[in-house]
C-alpha positions, 0 to 999 in steps of 0.5 A: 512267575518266572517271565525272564526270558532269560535264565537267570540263577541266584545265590544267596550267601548266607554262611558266615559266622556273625563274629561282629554280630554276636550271634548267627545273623541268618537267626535274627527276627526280621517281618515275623521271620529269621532274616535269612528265611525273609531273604530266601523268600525274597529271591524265590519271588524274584524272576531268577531261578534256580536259588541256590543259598550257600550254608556254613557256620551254625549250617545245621540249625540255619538249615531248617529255617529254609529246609522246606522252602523251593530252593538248593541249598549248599554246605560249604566247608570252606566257608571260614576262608572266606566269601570268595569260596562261598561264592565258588561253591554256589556257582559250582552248583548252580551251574550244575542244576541248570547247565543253560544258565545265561547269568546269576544274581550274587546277593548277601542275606544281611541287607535287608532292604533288597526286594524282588522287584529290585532283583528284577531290575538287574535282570531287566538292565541285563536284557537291556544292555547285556553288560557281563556285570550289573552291580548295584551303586550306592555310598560312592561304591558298586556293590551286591546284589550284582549280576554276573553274566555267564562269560565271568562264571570261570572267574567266579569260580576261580575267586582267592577264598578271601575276596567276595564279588566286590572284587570282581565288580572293581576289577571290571569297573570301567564295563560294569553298568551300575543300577542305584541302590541307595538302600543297598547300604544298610546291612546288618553286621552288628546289634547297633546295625540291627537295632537301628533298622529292624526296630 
């Protein structure tokens, strides 16, 4: 299943508190499933390996949708400073699960309209041009999923706690080959949100 002839590893952040939501979004029914567990399979079907999902708020119920499916999962502590230290604690151990990784796929557990195959296309644009940063573009922006190749991994574990991977993309913007992803728009960060796509 795994044909990259590259390694390429992918963390899936999944560890916020929902606030706008009003409830844990990873718990949200989506396809028959929690939308966490649909997005977890998503990654696992994609060429990237190994996934890493990073668990913080409501971790201990979160962790059992997935706790039986191939994958790492990471407690992360300091998830309530923000998505810059979830990102550090999954490329910590990611980078210690396969130390040959050649990059690694950055996606967020509330867009829901991310499929394998679209994860496949930013490794395909990597092998193609081997930019350090594949970034999906949509709504005038470039965004996540993203792909970060190894040489920005001491950058993305050296993020302030309170930026994401957005910041990075920006701050290589003029180096980052964009991949259209208009669907990339859609998340789900409030119940209008949730009832507008997933109903």
């Amino acid at each position: 299943m795994h044909s990259s002839p590259l390694p390429v590893g992918l963390i899936l952040l999944a560890a916020g508190a929902s606030t706008r939501m009003g409830s844990p979004k990873q718990l949200l029914p989506y396809r028959g499933r929690s939308l966490l567990r649909c997005m977890a399979e998503v990654a696992l079907a994609s060429d990237c390996a190994p996934i890493v999902v990073v668990l913080g708020a409501n971790r201990d119920c979160i962790k059992l949708e997935i706790s039986d499916l191939p994958l790492h999962i990471v407690e992360n502590d300091q998830w309530s400073e923000g998505m810059g230290s979830s990102i550090r604690a999954g490329v910590k151990q990611i980078a210690q699960i396969n130390q040959q990784l050649d990059a690694v796929v950055v996606m967020l557990c509330d867009q829901p309209l991310v499929t394998a195959s679209r994860l496949n296309q930013l490794i395909e644009a990597y092998q193609i041009n081997r930019s350090q940063v594949i970034a999906s573009a949509y709504t005038n922006t470039l965004g996540v999923p993203a792909l970060f190749s190894r040489a920005r991994f001491p950058e993305l574990l050296s993020l302030t706690a309170n930026v994401g991977a957005k910041y990075l993309i920006q701050h290589y913007r003029d180096q980052v080959y964009a991949v259209p992803f208009p669907e990339g728009a859609i998340d789900l960060d409030t119940p209008d949100d949730y009832q507008q796509w997933c109903f």
